[in-house]
C-alpha positions in Angstrom: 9.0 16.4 -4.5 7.3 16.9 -1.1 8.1 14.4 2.1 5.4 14.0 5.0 6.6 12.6 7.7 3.3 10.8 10.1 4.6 10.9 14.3 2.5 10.7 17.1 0.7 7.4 16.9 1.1 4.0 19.5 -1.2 2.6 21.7 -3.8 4.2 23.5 -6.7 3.0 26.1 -10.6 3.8 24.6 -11.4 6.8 26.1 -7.8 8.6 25.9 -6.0 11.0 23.7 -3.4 10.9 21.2 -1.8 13.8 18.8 -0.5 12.8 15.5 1.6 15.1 13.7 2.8 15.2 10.0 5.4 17.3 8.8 6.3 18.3 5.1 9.1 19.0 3.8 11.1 19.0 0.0 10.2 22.0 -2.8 9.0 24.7 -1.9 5.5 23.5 0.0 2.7 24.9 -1.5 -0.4 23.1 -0.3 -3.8 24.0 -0.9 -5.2 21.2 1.7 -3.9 18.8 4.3 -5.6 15.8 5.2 -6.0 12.8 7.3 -7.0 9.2 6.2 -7.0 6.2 8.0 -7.3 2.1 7.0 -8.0 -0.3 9.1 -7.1 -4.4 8.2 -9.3 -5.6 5.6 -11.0 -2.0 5.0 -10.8 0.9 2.5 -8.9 3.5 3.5 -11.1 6.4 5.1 -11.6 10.2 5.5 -11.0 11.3 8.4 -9.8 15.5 8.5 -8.7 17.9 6.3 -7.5 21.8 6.5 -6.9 24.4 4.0 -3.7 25.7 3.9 -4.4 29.1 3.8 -8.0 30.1 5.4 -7.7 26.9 7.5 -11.2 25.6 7.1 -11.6 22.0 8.9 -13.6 19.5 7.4 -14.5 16.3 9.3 -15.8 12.9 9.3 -18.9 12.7 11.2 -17.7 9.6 13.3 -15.3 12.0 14.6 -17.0 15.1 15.1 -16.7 16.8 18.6 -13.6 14.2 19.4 -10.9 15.0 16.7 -9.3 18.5 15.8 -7.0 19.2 12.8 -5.0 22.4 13.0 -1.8 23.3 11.1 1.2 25.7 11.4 2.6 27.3 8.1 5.5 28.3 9.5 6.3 25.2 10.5 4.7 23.5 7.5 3.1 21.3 10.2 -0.3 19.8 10.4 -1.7 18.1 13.5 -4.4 16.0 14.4 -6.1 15.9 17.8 -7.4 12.9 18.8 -9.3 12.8 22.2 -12.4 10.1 23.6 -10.6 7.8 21.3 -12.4 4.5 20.9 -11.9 1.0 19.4 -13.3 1.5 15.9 -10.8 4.4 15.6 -7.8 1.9 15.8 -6.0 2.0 12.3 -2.6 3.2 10.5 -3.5 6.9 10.3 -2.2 8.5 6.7 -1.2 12.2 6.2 -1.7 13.6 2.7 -0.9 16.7 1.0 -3.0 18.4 -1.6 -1.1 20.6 -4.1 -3.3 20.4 -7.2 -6.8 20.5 -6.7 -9.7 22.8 -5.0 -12.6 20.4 -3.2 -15.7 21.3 -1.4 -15.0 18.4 1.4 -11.0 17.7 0.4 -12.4 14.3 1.6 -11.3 12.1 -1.3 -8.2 10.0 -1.3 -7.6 10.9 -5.2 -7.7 14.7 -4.3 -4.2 14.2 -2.5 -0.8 13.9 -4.5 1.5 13.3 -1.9 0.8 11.1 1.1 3.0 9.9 4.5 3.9 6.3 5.4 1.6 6.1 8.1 1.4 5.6 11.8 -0.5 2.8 13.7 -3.1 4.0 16.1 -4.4 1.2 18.0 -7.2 2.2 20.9 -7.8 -1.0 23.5 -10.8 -1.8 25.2 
């Protein structure tokens, strides 16, 4: 069983920058991806940034292109998420998830993730 373990998250003022951080621990962690979601009340829960474990490839959602970076460290099985010019619309409990089974072109799909966090609330003010 693998644990991830969202920090990082609170309240912000639009235009500022947070850093979320999701750990993993458990078995042996063998991940083939790493990504971020988020779900805002009333809404589906969204793709937001993912990372391959090993070649470290970053995939994005466009509506946070040029603002957000995803990095990770394998050493520390630690995956991060840079969040800078943050805005209202990206207020939301922010998900880390763990992908241990399955090779994606986007890893942008919530089903592509076996193991997920419990979540941090990001919330941006105007």
């Amino acid at each position: 069983q693998v644990r991830l373990v969202e920090s990082g998250g609170g309240l912000v003022q639009a235009g500022g920058s947070l850093r979320l951080c999701c750990v993993a621990s458990g078995r042996t962690f063998n991940s083939i991806a790493m990504g971020w979601f988020r779900q805002a009340p009333g809404k589906e829960r969204e793709f937001v940034a993912a990372i391959t474990w090993s070649s470290g490839d970053a995939f994005y959602v466009d509506s946070v292109k040029g603002r957000f970076t995803i990095s990770r460290d394998n050493a520390q099985n630690t995956v991060y998420l840079q969040m800078n010019s943050l805005k209202p619309e990206d207020t939301a409990v922010y998900y880390c998830a763990a992908d241990t089974l399955y090779y994606s072109a986007t890893y942008s799909r919530p089903y592509e993730y076996d193991y997920w966090g419990q979540g941090t609330q990001v919330t941006v003010s105007s």
